[in-house]
N, C-alpha and C positions, 0 to 999 in steps of 0.2 A: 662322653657327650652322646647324648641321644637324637639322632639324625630321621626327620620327618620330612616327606614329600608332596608338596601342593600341588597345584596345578599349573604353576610355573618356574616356583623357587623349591630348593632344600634349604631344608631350615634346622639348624642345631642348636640343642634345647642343652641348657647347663644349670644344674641344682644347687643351692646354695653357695658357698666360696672354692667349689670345686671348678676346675681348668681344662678350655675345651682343648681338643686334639686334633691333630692336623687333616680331618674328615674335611674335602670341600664340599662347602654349602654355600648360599649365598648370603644367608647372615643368622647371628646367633641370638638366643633369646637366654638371659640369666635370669634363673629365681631366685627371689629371695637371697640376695646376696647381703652382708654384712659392711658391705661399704660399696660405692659407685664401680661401676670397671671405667678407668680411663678412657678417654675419648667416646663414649659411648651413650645414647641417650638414658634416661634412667628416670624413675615417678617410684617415692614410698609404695611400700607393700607395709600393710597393719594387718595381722597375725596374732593370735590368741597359743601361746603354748604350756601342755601342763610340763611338768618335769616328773619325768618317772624315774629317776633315783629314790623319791619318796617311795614310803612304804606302803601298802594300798588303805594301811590306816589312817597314815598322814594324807593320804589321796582324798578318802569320804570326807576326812575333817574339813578340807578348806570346801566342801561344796554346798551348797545350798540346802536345808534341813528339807524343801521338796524334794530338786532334784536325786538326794539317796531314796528318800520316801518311795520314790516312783521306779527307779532301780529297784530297791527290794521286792515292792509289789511286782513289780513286771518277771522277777527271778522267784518269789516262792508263792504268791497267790496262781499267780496268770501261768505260772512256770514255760515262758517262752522259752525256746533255745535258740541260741547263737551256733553260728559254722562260720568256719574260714575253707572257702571255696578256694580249690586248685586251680590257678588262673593259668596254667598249662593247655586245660581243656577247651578250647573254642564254643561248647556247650556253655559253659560256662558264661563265657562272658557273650553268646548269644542271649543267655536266659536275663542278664541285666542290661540288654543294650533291650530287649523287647519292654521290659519293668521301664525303663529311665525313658524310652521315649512315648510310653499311655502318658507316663507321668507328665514329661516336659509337653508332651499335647494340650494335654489339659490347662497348663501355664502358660501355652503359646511363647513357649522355649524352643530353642533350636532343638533338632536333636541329636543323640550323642555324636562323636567322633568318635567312629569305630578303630578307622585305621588309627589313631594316635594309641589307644587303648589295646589295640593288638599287636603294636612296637612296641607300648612297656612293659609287656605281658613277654615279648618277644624276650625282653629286655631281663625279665626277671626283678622288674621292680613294681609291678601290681600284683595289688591284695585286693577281694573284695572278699565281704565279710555280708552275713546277712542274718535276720530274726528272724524265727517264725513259729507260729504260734503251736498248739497241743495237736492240732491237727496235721501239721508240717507245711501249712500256705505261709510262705516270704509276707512279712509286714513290712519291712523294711532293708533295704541296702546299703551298705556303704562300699566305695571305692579308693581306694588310696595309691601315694606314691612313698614306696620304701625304700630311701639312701639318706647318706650323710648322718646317719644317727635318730633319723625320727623316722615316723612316720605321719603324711601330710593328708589331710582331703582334699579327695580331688571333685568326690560328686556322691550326693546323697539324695536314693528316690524313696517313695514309700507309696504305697496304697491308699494312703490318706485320702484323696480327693475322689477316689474313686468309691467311699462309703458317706450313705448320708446319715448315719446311724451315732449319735454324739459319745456314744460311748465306746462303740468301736472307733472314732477316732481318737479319742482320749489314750485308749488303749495302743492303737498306732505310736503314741504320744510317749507314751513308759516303756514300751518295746525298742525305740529308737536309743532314750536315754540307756536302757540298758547293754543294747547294742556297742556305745558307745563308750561304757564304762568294762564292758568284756571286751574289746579292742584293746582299749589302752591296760589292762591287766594283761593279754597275752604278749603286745608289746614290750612290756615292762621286764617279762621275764624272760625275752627274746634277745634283751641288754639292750632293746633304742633308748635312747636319751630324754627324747623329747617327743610330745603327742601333740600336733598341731594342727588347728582345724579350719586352717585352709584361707582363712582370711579376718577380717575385722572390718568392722564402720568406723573412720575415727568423726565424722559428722556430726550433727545434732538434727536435719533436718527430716528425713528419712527414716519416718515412725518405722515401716517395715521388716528395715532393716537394724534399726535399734532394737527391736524385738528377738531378731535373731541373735544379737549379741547378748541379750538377757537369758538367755538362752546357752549358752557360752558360757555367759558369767557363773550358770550356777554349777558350774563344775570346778570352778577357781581358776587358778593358773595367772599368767603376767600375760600384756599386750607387749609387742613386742615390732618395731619398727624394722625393714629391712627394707629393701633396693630391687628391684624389676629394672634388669634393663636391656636396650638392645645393642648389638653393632652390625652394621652394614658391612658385607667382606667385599661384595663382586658390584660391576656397576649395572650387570642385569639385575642386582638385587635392588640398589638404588633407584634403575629408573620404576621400574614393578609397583616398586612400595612405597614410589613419591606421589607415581600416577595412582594409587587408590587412596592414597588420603588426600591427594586433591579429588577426585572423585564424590570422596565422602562429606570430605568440605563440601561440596555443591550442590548436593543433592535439594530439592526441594524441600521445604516446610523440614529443613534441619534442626528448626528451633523448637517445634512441637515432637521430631522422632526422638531428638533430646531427652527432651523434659520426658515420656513417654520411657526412654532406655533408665534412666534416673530413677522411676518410679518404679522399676522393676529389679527384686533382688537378683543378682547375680545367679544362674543356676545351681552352682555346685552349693547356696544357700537356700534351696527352694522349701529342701524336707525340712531344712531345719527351723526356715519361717514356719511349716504347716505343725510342728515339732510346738514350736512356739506359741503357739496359738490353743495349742490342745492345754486342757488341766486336768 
């Protein structure tokens, strides 16, 4: 169990059907688990995952006749290279906390959470991985979390928004795909199981975000249903964290910051809507 510090509570964070440990916190937050944890609040998690038992032949097959197109192009025209950054190094993950938050600026996104990202760094279960082009300028980053047999997204920035040039974002555009198709190869060989990218829309409303899943799609893979859930351990945890969602229940004009949060994809979907968008 991976144990984070707020400003009032510790909070232990547990990854798929793995079992937290006698660390006290004030309550635990499950991912993506495979069935409810008892007594425990709990909302669907929809999850897009490839299977990397396939072979990377079987891999290209199931993906969309673009998105290879733009993988090949982005590996021998554009000849980007990919790096798996040593998330040991505090530079490091200084260099993508400065990337992700131009980026979330620009999207009037929070920005990152440093301390969580230098716990699982701590932890030895972050990867960041990044593109960049003949010159060695980052097009694109990805962040992940490595246990349980996969590897998950956790958050993806890019430089997209920061050119007005259509081709350089297009380009942005095949740099990421490919990015993301040398991730799940080095995974593959690394023996994880599963490449998963961190979430899904099961919706119809939300053009935005259906676009990020077309985007998704064209890599193949199953959607894939799982369980988010919480338990309250302490009753400082309960009173803490009843008073901020009454709080947030009350707040003013709730029903337009709503509709406003709704409209907005999810961050760790941001590059991949701008991803989405390029051709």
């Amino acid at each position: 169990m991976h144990v984070f510090k707020s400003r009032f509570l510790l909070r232990g964070e547990v990854w798929y059907d793995g079992e937290p440990d006698d660390s006290a916190v004030d309550w635990v937050v499950y991912h993506q688990r495979s069935s409810p944890v008892p007594r425990a609040r709990w909302k669907y998690f929809y999850t897009l995952l490839i299977d990397l038992s396939q072979s990377p032949e079987a891999l290209l097959g199931q993906m969309s006749s673009s998105t290879v197109y733009k993988i090949r192009r982005a590996r021998d025209k554009e000849q980007v290279v990919c790096q798996c950054y040593d998330t040991t190094q505090a530079s490091v993950i200084d260099e993508f906390e400065q990337q992700y938050n131009r980026f979330a600026a620009q999207k009037s996104l929070p920005p990152l959470d440093r301390m969580e990202l230098d716990q699982l760094a701590n932890a030895g279960v972050l990867e960041i991985s990044v593109a960049k082009d003949l010159d060695s300028r980052p097009l694109v980053y990805h962040a992940y979390y490595r246990g349980g047999g996969r590897s998950r997204l956790l958050h993806s920035a890019s430089r997209y928004r920061e050119l007005d040039d259509a081709s350089a974002r297009n380009a942005i555009g095949r740099a990421n795909r490919y990015l993301f198709w040398w991730d799940m190869q080095r995974h593959r060989e690394q023996g994880l199981s599963f490449f998963d990218f961190g979430g899904w829309y099961p919706e119809k409303t939300n053009e935005a975000l259906l676009d990020v899943n077309r985007f998704k799609e064209g890599f193949g893979g199953r959607v894939a249903r799982e369980y988010d859930c919480e338990e309250i351990r302490t009753l400082k945890g309960w009173i803490v964290l009843t008073a901020a969602g009454l709080l947030n229940n009350s707040a003013p004009r709730r029903g337009a910051a709503r509709k406003a949060r709704d409209a907005e994809p999810p961050s760790r979907f941001s590059a991949l809507l701008d991803s989405a968008k390029s051709r």
